[in-house]
N, C-alpha and C positions, 0 to 999 in steps of 0.2 A: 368287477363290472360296475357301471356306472349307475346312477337312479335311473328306471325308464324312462322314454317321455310321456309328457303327462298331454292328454287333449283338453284344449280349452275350456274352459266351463260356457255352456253354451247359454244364448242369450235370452234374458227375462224380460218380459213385458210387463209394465202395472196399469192397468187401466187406471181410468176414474171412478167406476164405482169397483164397489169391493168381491172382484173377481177373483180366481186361486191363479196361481201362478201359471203361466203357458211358455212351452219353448216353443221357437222356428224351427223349421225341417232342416236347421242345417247343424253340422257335425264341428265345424272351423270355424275360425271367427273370418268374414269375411266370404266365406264358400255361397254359393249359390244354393237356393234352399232346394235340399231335393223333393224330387218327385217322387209321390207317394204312388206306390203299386195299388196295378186296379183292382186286386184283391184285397183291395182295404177304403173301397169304396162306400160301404156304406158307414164305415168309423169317422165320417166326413166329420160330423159335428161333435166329433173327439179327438182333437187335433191333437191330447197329450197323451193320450192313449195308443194311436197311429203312431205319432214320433217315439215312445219305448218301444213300439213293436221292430218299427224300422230298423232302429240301432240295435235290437238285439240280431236283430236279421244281419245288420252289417258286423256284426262282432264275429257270429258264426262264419258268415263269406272271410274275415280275416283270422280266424282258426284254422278253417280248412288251409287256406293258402299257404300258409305257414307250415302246416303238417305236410304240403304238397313238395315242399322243400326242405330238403334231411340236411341241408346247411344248416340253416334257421331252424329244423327243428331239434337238430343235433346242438348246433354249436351255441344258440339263443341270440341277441341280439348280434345285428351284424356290423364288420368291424367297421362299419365309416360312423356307422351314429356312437362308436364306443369311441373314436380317435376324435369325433368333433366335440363332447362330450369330454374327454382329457385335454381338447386344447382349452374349451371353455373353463374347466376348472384352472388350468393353469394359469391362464390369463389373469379370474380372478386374485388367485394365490398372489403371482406377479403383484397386482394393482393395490392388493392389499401386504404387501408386503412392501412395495413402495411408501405409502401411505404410511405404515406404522416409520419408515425409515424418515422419513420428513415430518412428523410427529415429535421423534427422536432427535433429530433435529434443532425444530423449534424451542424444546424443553430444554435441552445444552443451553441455547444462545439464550435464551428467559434467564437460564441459572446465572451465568456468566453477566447478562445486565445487571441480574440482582445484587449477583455477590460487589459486581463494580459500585453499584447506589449503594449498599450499605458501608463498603471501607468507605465512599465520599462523605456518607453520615456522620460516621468514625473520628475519620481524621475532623472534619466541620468542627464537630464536638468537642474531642482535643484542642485544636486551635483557640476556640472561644473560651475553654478554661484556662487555658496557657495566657491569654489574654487577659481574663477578668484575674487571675493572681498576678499576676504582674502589676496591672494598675492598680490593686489594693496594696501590692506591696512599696509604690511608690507614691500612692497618693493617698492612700487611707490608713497611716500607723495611727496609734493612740495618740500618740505627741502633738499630732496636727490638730486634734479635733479642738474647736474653740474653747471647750470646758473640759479641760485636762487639767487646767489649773488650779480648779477647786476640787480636786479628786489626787491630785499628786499628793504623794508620800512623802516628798524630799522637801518640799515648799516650806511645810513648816518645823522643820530641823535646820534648813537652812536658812533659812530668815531668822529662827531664835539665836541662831548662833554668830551667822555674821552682821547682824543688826543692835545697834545701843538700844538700853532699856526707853529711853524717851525716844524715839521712830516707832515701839512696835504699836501696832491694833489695837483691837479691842480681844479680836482673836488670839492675842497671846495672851489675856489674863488665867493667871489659874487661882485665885484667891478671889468673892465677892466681896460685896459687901453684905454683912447680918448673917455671913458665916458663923463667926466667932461669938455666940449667944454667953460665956460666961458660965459659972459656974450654979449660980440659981438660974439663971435660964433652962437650963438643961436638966436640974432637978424639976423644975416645974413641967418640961416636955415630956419627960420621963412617967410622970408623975400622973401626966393628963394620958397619956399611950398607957400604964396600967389600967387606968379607971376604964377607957375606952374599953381595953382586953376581959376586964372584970363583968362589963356590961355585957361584952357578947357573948362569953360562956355562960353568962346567965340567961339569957336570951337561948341561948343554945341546949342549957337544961330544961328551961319551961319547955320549949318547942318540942325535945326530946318524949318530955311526961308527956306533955299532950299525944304525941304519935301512942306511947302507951298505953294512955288509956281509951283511947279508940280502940285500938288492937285488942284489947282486953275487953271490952263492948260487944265487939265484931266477933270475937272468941267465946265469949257465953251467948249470946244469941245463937250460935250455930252450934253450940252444946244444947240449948232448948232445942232449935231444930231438930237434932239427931237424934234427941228423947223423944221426940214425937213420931220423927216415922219411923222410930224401932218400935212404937208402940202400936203404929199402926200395921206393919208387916208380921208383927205379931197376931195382930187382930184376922188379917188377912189369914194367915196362917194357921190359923186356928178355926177358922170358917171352911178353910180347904178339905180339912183334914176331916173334919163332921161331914163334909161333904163325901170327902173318897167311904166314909166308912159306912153313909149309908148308901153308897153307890155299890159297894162292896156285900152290903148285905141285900139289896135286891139282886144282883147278880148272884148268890148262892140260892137265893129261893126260885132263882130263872132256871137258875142249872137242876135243882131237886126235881122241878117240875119237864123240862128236860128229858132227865134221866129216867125219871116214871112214863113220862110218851115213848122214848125208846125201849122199854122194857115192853111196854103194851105192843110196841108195833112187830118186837121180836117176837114174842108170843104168839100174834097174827099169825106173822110169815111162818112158823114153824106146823102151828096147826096148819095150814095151807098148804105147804110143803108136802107135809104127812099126807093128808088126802089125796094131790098131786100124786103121789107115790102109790097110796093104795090101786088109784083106778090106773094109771099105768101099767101096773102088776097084774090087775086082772084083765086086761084087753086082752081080745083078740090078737093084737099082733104081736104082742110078748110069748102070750100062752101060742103061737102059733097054730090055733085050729084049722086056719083055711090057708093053702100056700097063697090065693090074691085074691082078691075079689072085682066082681064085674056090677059097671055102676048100670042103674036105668036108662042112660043114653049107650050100653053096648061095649063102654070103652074099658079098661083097668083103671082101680082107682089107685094112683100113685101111692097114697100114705099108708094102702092097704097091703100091696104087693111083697112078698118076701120071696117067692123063690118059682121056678117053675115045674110045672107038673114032673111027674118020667118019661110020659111020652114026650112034652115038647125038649125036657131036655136031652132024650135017646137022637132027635130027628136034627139036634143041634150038633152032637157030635160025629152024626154019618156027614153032614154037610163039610162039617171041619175036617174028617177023612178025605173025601172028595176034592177040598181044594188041596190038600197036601199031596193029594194024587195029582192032580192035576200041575202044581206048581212043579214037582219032578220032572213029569211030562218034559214042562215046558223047560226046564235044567239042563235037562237029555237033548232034548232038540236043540236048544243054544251049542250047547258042548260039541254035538255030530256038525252042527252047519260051521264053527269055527275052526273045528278042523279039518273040513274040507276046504273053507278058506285059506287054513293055511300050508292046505297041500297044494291049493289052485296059487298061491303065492310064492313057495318055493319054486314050482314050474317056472313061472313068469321071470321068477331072478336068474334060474338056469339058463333060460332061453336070452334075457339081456347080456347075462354075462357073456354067453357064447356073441353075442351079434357085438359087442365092445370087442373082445379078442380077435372076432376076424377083423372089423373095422383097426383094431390097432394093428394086426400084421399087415396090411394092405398098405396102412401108413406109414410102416418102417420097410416096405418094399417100396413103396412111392421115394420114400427120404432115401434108400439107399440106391434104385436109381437117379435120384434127381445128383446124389454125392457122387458116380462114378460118370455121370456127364457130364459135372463142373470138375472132374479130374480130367477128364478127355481133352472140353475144353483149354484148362489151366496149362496143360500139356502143349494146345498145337499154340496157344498166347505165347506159349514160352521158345517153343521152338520157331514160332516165324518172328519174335522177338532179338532172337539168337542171328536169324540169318539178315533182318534190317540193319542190326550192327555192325555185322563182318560188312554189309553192302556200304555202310554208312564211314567205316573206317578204312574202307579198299582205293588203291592213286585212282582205280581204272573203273570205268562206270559199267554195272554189271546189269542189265536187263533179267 
């Protein structure tokens, strides 16, 4: 079954100043407002109060109506609002399955431009590299470039080679001049390069010392340091320690003093106890002299109470006899009224059963005449069946 229909939501007024919500008398959008019954006359100046009453009024007129009819009450909604209701959803279905299919659509023919715009990208792309290699491979070797010729390899192997000694440069000397310094030349270079080497390892060892004795500065100074504040955490240490011991020893004389207040207050508590215990033992309601006692206002005093007299406890247990009498009674009388219930119930299922039995032969007497009339029947069907054929197949027309 389909959703029901729904009724309009009906129409809200807002005023300008700040009034509560009001509906019109009417139930549709568009219906004529109804007329309020004149039993609802004086609800005049409660228009939203009239208008629930209404609609409850018209709800009930459309219960009944509906129960007046064992289609609708039977079957529930009726078939044209259920087949208008399957064409509407159909339709939607339809529209929106159109929709998704021109959607689908769309999305294909999108892919298919795209994928076309990216091969165009592609190949674009290709071609311009296919392009730019090609013009460097014909316009841009290293041979072409203006200064290749101060950077070639071959230039000057081949120049030395097939060039006479008077055409070359300046570029082909390999000999200067003031090369060849001579043999005291070269002791004296020699000579001044040790002196120089001699200088700077000595340069090299002062500088050295000096780093070490800094080092060695820096290194007893922070040996003084370290003798100082081991002397001072010494010092420290030594103050602490006077410290814990006589922290230590008023804390034993706390504890002596302590231990003698608890001995005194155990002492208390014991005497006290004791005492406690004597007048306990001799009380009244230990030594039980009186079974209770009755206070000046009449009543029993609780903390006095121990037991009850004979008489009151003798008149306690005729009572308790009494209800056990009684309870049986009432045992006995349950037990006799159940079982006469369930003699008056056996009856009742004798007497159904019997009224089921006849009701059932009357029904297999009904079935079995209603069976040997539809044979009777069955019989003359067949026999004037029998005789339309012979009439039906006969040259000669037989009234």
């Amino acid at each position: 079954l389909g959703p029901s229909p729904r009724l309009p939501a009906p129409h809200v007024s807002l005023g300008a100043s700040r009034q509560p919500l009001a509906y019109t008398m009417s139930f549709f959008s568009g219906a004529a407002p109804m007329p309020m019954n004149s039993d609802l006359a004086h609800l005049a100046h409660d228009e939203q109060l009239a208008m629930k009453i209404m609609r409850k009024r018209q709800e009930e007129m459309e219960r009944r109506t509906k129960l007046q009819n064992p289609r609708l009450r039977q079957g529930g909604v009726p078939h044209d609002v259920l087949s208008a209701q399957v064409t509407e959803k159909r339709a939607i279905q339809a529209a929106e399955n159109e929709e998704e299919a021109q959607y689908a659509e769309m999305a294909v023919q999108q892919d298919h431009l795209l994928n076309t715009i990216e091969t165009i990208k592609e190949e674009t792309q290709r071609r311009r590299q296919e392009e730019t290699i090609g013009y460097s491979m014909a316009n841009l070797r290293k041979e072409q470039r203006r200064e290749y010729c101060l950077s070639d390899p071959k230039e000057y192997t081949s120049a030395f080679i097939t060039l006479p000694d008077d055409q070359l440069g300046p570029c082909s000397m390999t000999k200067f001049q003031g090369e060849d310094l001579g043999k005291e030349g070269k002791k004296r270079a020699q000579k001044q390069t040790a002196d120089d080497l001699m200088k700077q390892m000595q340069e090299k060892r002062v500088r050295q010392q000096a780093e070490k004795d800094i080092d060695r500065f820096y290194d007893q100074k922070a040996f003084e340091a370290s003798q100082i504040c081991a002397h001072c955490e010494n010092a420290t240490n030594q103050e602490m320690q006077d410290d814990k011991i006589a922290e230590a020893r008023e804390n034993l004389e706390m504890a002596a003093q302590k231990r003698q207040h608890m001995q005194m207050k155990k002492q208390r508590e014991a005497q006290e106890k004791h005492m406690h215990t004597r007048s306990v033992m001799n009380s009244d309601l230990l030594t039980e002299v009186h079974d209770y006692k009755v206070g000046s206002n009449g009543k029993l005093m609780k903390g006095e109470f121990k037991r009850l007299s004979i008489e009151e406890e003798a008149d306690v247990y005729n009572q308790n006899a009494h209800l056990v009498v009684q309870s049986r009674m009432k045992a006995k009388q349950e037990a006799d009224a159940a079982k006469a219930l369930h003699s008056h119930t056996l009856g009742v299922v004798a007497v159904l059963g019997a009224i089921e039995e006849e009701k059932s032969r009357q029904a297999k007497e009904k079935q079995m005449a209603m069976v040997a009339e539809n044979q009777r029947l069955a019989a003359a069907k067949k026999s004037n069946d029998v005789d339309e054929r012979r009439k039906y197949l006969s040259f000669h027309h037989e009234r």
